[in-house]
C-alpha positions as CSV (number, residue, x, y, z in Angstrom):
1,X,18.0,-115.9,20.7
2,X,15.3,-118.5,20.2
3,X,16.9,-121.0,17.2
4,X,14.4,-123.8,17.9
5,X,10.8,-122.8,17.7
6,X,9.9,-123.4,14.3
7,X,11.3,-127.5,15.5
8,X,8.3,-126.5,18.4
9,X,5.8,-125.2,16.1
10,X,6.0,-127.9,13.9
11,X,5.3,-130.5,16.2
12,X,2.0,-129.2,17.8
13,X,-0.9,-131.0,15.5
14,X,-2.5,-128.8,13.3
15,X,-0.7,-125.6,13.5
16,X,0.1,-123.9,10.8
17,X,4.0,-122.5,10.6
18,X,5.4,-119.5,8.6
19,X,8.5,-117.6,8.9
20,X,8.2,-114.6,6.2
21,X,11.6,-113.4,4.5
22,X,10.3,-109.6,4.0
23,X,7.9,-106.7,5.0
24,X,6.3,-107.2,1.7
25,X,5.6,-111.1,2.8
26,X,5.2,-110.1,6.6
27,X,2.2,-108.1,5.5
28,X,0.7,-110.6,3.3
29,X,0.9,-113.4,5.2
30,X,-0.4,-111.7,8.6
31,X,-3.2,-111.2,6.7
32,X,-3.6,-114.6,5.3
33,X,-3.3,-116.3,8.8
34,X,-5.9,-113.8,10.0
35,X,-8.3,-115.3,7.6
36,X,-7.1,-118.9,7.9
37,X,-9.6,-120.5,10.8
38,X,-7.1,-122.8,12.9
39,X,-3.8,-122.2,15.1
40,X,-0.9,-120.6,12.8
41,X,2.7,-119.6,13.9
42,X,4.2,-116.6,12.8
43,X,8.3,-116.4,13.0
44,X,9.5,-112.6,12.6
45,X,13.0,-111.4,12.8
46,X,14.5,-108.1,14.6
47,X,16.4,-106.8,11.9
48,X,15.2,-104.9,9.2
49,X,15.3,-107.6,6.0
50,X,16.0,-107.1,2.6
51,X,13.3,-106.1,-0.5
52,X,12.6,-109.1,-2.1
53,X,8.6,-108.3,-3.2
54,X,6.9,-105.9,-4.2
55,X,3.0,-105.3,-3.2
56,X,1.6,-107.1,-5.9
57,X,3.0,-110.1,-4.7
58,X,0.5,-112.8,-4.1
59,X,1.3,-114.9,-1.0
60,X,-0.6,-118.6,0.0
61,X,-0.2,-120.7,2.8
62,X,1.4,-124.1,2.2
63,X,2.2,-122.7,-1.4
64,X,6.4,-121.6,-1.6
65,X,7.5,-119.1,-4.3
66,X,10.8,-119.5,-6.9
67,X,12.1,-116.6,-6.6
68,X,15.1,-117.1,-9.0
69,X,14.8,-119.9,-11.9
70,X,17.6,-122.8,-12.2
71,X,18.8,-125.9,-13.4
72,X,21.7,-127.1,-11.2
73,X,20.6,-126.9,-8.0
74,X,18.1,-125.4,-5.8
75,X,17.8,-123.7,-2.3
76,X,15.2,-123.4,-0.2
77,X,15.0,-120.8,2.2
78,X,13.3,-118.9,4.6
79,X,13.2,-116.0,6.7
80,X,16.4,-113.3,6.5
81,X,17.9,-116.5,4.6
82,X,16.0,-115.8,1.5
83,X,18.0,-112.9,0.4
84,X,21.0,-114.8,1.5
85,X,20.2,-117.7,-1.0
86,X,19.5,-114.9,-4.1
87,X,22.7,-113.1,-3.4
88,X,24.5,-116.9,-3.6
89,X,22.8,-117.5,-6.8
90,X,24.1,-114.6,-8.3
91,X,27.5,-115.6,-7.0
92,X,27.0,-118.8,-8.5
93,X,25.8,-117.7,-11.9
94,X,29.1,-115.6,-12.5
95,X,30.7,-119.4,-11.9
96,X,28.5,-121.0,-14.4
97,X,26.1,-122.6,-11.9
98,X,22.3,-122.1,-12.7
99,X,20.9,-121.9,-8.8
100,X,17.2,-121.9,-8.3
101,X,16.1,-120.0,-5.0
102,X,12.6,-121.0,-3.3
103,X,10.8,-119.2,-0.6
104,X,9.8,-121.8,1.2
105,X,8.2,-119.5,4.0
106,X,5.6,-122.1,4.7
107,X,7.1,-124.1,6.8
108,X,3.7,-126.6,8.2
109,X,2.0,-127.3,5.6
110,X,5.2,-127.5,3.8
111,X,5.1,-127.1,-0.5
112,X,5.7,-131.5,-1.4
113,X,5.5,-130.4,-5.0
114,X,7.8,-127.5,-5.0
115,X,10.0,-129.6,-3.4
116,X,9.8,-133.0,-5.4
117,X,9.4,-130.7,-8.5
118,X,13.3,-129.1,-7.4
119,X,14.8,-132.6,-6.5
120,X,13.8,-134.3,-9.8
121,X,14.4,-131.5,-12.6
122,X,17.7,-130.1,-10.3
123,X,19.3,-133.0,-8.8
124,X,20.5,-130.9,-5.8
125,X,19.0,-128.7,-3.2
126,X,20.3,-126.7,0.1
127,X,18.2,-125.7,2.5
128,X,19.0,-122.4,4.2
129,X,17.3,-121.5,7.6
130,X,18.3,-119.5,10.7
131,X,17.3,-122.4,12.9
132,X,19.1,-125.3,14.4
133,X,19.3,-127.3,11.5
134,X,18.3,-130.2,13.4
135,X,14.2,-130.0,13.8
136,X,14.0,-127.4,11.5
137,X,12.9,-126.5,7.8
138,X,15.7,-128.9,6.5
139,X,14.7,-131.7,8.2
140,X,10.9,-131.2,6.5
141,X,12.9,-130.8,3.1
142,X,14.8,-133.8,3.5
143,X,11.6,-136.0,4.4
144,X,9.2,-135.0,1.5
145,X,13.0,-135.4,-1.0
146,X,13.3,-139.0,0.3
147,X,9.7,-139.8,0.4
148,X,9.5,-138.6,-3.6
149,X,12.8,-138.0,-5.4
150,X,16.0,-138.4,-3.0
151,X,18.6,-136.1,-4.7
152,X,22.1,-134.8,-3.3
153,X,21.2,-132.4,0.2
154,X,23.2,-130.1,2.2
155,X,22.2,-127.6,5.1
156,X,23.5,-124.1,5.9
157,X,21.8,-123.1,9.7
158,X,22.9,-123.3,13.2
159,X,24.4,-126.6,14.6
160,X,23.9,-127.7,17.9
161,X,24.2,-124.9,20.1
162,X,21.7,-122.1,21.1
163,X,22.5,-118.9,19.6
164,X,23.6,-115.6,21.5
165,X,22.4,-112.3,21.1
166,X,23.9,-109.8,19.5
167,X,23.9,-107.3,16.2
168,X,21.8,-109.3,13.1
169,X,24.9,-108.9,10.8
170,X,27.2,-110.1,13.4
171,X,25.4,-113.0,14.5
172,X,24.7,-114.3,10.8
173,X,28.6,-113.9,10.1
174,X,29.3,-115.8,13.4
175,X,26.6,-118.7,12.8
176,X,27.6,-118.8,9.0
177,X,24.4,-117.7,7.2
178,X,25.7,-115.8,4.7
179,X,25.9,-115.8,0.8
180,X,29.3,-117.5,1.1
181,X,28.5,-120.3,3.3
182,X,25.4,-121.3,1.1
183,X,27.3,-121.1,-2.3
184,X,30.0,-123.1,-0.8
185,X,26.8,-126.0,0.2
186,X,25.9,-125.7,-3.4
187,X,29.2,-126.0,-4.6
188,X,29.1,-129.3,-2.5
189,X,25.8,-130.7,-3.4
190,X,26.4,-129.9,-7.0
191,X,29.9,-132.2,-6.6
192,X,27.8,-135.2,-5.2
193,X,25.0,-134.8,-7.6
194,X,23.8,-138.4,-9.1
């Protein structure tokens, strides 16, 4: 299973990279990249992802979405990960950790204010992706956090290995990119907080 393309994408000047986390932002997005006038990457998934939008839902390029308001810490996700990061949230709010979730499914040109805007008022962010964390959305994360407002960073993706195929459910439990894996990065962040 390809792991490494958004890393690819990203690299080639002047594309435009998106990985959608729902039908709802599939659709919208398709159409937005129809009518951008440039090169734009589209990442799509095999598995059926969870409802996270409705219709109405207004989608930009280059502009990410909170989909869930907090104040401890934040996650930024993408793709089937989105829903993975809500579902941690929830987790976490039962615990007494207010967890903000963005959508960051722009990947190139990447959201610098969401993402300053998260690291200064939240102290703490994990980025959730199901790509190699090295080359991936984390790695644009971390670079526009240090560049504006370095805060405490952890990352919940695939490590150093190229993925196997397989059932969606059974390669997110084997690759750890599930609700439990990014509440227990939040967890940690939150501990190493400033």
């Amino acid at each position: 299973m390809s792991v490494e393309e958004i890393a690819l994408a990203c690299s080639l000047a002047g594309f435009v990279v998106i990985a959608p986390s729902d039908e709802a932002s599939t659709k919208a997005l398709v159409k937005a990249a129809a009518a951008y006038v440039g090169p734009v990457f589209i990442r799509t998934g095999r598995p059926k992802a969870p409802v996270i939008y409705d219709a109405a839902q207004t989608f930009e390029i280059g502009k990410s979405i909170e989909v869930v308001e907090g104040s401890d810490a934040t996650i930024i996700a993408n793709g089937l990960l989105v829903a993975e990061g809500i579902r941690a949230a929830e987790t976490l709010a039962a615990e007494g950790v207010s967890v903000r979730v963005i959508d960051m499914h722009t990947v190139k040109p990447i959201d610098r204010e969401a993402i300053a805007r998260a690291a200064a008022e939240t102290g703490a962010i994990v980025v959730a992706e199901e790509h190699l964390v090295d080359g991936g959305l984390g790695v644009r994360v971390a670079q526009v956090a240090a560049e504006t407002h370095p805060c405490a960073m952890e990352f919940v993706g695939i490590h150093d290995c190229y993925a196997e195929s397989g059932q969606p459910d059974e390669l997110l439990d084997k690759y750890g990119l599930r609700a439990r894996e990014v509440a227990a990065a939040v967890r940690k962040a939150v501990s190493r907080k400033r």
